[in-house]
N, C-alpha and C positions, 0 to 999 in steps of 0.2 A: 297190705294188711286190710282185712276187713273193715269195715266203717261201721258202728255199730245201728242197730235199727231206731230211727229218731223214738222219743216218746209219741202217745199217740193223745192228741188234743183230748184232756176230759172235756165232758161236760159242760157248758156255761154255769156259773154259779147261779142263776137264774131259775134252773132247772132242776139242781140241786135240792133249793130252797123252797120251790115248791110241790116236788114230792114230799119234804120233811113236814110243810103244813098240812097235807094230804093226810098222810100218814098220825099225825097228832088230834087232826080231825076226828077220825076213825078209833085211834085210843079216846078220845073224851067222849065218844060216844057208847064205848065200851066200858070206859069206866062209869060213867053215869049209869047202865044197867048194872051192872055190878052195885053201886050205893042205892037204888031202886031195891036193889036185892036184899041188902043190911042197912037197914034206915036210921039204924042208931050210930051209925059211925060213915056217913056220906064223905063229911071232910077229909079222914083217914085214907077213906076207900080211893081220891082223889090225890092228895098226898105221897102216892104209893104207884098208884094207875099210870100218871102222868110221867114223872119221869123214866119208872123203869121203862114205857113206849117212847119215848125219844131217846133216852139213851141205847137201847134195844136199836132202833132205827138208823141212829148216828154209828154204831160199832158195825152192824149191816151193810148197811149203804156207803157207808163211807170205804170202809172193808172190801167193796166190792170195786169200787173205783180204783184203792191201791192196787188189788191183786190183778184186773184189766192192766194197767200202767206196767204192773211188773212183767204179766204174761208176755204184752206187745213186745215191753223191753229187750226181752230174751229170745225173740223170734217162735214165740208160742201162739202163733198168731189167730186170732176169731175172728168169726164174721164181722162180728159187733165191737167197736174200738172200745168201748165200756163195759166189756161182758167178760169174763174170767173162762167160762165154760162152768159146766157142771161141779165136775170135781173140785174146782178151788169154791165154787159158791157154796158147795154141802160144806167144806169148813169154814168158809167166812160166817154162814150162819150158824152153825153148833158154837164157835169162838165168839161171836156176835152175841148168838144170848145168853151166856155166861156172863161175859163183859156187863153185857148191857144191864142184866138184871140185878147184879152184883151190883154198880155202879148205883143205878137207880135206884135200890133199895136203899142204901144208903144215903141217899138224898133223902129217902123219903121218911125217914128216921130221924133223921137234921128238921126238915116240915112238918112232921107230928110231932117232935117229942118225945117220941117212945123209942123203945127198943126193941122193938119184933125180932123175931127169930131171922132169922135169912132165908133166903128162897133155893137154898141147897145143903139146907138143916131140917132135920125134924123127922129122918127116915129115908127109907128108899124110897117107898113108895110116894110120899110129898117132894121129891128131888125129880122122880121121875113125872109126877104129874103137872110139877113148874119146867121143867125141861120140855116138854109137849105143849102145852097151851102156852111158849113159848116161842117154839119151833115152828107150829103149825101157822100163827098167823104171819111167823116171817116167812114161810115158804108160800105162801099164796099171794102174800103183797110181791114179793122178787118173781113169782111166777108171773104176772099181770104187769109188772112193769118190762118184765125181760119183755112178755108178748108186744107189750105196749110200743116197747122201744126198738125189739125187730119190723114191726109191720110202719112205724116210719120209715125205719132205713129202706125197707122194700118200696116205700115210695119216693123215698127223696132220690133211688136208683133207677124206679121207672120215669120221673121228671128227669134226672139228669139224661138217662138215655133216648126222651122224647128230644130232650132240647140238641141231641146231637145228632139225630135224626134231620128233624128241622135245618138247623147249620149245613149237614150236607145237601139239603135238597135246594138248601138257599144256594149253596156254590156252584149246584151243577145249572138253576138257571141263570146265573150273572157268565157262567160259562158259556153258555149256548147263546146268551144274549150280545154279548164283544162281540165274537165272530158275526153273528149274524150282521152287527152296524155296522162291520168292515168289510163284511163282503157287497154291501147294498153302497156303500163310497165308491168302495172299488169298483164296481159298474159303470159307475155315474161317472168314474175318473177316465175312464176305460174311452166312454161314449165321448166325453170332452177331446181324448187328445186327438182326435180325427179332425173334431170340428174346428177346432183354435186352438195348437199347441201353448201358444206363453199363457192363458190363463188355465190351461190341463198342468204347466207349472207351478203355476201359484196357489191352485189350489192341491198341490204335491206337497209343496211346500207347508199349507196351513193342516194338510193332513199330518203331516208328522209333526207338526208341537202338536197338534188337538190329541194323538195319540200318544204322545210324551207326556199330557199331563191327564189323560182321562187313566189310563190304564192305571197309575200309584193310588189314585184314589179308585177305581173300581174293586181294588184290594181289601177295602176296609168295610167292618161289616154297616157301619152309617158314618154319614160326615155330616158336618151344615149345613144348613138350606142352601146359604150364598155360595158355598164351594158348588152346591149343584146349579145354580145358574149361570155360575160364572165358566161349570162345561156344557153348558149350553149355546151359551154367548160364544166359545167356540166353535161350536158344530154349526150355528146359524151364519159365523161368519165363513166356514168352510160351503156350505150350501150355497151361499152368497158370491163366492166367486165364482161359480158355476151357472144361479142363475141371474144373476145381475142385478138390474132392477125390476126383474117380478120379482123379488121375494122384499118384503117391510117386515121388523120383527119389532118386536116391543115387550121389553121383560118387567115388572113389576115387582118387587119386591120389597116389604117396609121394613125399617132396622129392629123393628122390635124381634122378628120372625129371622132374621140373619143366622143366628145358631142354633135354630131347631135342626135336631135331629131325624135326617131322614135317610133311607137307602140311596147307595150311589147309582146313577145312572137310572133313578128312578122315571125320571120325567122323559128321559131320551129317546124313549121308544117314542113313545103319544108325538112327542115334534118330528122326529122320524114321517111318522105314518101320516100326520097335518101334513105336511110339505109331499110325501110321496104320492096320496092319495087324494089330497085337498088341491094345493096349490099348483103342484107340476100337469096334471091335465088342462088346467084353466090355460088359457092363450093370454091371458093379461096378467096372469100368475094372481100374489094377494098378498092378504097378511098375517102374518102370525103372535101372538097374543098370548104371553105365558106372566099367571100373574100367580099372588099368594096372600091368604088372608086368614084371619082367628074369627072362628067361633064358636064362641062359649071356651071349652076344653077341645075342640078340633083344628087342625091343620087342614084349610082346603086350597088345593092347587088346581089350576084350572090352565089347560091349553087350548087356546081357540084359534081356529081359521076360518079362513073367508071362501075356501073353494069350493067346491061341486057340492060338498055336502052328501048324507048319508045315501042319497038317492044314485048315486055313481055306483058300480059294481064292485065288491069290495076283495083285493087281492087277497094272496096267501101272506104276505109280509100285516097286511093290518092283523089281522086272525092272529100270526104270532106274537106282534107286537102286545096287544090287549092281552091275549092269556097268559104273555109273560109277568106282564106288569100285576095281573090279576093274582096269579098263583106267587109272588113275590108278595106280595100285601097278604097273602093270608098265609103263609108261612111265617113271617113277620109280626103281624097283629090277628089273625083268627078273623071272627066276626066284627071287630070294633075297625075294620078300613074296607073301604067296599073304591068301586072304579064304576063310571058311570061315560057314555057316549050319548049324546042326544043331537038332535038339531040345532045350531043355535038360534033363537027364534028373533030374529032382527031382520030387516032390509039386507044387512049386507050379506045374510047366510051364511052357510058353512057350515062347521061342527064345531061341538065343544064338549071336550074331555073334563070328567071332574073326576080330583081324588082326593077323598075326603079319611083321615087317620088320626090316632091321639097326637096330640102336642106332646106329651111323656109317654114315651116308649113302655 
């Protein structure tokens, strides 16, 4: 058996509530020309103005939200989850200002005192000339808000489709960027087992937990900072069985910054490229240097090495490592995360990578 089609979300009452102030707005300033117009009966002319425009508004708009509800219900489906279409709005509005006028007059008879004729007494032609300057200003207010309330949804459909845009373009570089750190191990594993099988073992070994636990988390779209050093810490100890003691590492990290949210496998390229480009041509090898600190509202992370430095020829693996990282941050945050390589300017040289991004995503 079919499952029937859920309701479809009204409205926030929020939204509701401030079209009806809108809308009341616009009657008190219409009724105020109108008592401008008859200066001897201002109070009346208010008395009368006011609620038949709210009541008018509440039979309207309210009318037009049940008949959206009922449409979707039935699988009469619109664009717009709040929108009836045409045909049910030309009768919510003819039903709308009957209601409403009828209603409100009566109120406004209760507030003056008096007993006025009704607003669908007194002739045809007074039936037909309150049915018009009734009509009329509900069909340009529902024309303006219908307008109003399609050209959001056109944009709240071109943000949802930019952001899944973005999502994919996020997935295909964290795609292209795995393969790429495993085939640059694999090399290096490759190269080891010629020269000293039991440690081309143990670094076999530390490669598959490092890839046991990088890969569950390379899955997610951010984790915390400390998840991400902590896959760091082991890829430096997988580098570490290969190159011995050239390689000193040193991570930094303070607890305050532990669960900041940041892309997985963010920093893994930049120590990648320190150790392939920096350290591994030095003959005494060096050290590497990954630390993490606030300022103001930024997150800045910094990987530093001590090797050759910018002045060494720089491969195809840095080139992709950077643009990955690069085009990652601005998918990510746009302009508020930038990626920065400079010399690092000490005695002991080197390079040093900075990436600087909000603390709140």
């Amino acid at each position: 058996m079919d499952t029937p089609a859920p309701y479809p979300p009204l409205p926030p009452r929020r939204g509701f509530l401030a079209r009806g102030a809108r809308v009341m707005l616009v009657g008190t300033i219409i009724t105020a020309l109108f008592a401008l117009a008859a200066p001897q009966a201002p109070v009346v002319s208010f008395a009368y103005g006011l609620p038949i425009t709210f009541c008018c508004w509440l039979f309207i708009d309210g009318g037009r939200l049940l008949a959206a509800r009922w449409v979707h219900r039935h699988g009469l489906a619109t664009p717009d989850p709040a929108w009836p279409g045409w045909a049910w709005m030309a009768a919510v509005l003819v039903a709308g200002t009957l209601l409403g006028s009828s209603l409100g007059h009566a109120v406004g008879d209760s507030l003056s005192g008096q007993v006025a004729p009704g607003p669908w007494f007194g002739g045809t032609q007074r039936m037909l000339t309150m049915l018009l300057l009734s009509i009329v200003p509900g069909v340009i207010a529902t024309w303006f808000f219908y307008t109003r309330g399609r050209m959001a949804a056109i944009e709240a459909q071109a943000q949802q489709a930019q952001r899944q845009a973005a999502e994919a373009q996020l997935k295909l570089l964290e795609a292209q960027l795995e393969p790429h750190m495993l085939f640059n191990t694999l090399a290096n594993l490759r190269v080891l087992i010629a020269l000293d099988p039991p440690r081309a073992q143990a670094m076999l070994d530390q490669l598959i937990a490092f890839l046991r636990a990088t890969l569950a988390a390379s899955r997610r779209g951010r984790h915390a900072l400390s998840a991400e050093f902590s896959r760091l810490a082991d890829y430096l100890a997988l580098m570490q069985v290969r190159m011995g003691e050239r390689l000193q590492t040193q991570l930094e990290l303070p607890d305050e910054l532990a669960g900041a949210p940041v892309p997985p496998l963010l920093l893994q390229p930049l120590v990648e490229n320190a150790i392939r480009h920096g350290l591994e041509p030095k003959v005494t090898g060096g050290r590497i240097a990954v630390s993490a600190a606030r300022e103001g509202d930024r997150l800045v992370l910094r990987v530093r090495d001590s090797g050759v430095g910018l002045a060494a020829p720089a491969g195809e693996g840095t080139r992709f490592g950077l643009q990955q990282v690069r085009e990652r941050l601005a998918t990510l945050y746009g302009e508020s995360a930038s990626l920065t390589l400079e010399a690092a300017g000490d005695a002991e040289g080197g390079t040093l990578a900075t990436v600087t991004l909000p603390l709140t995503p």
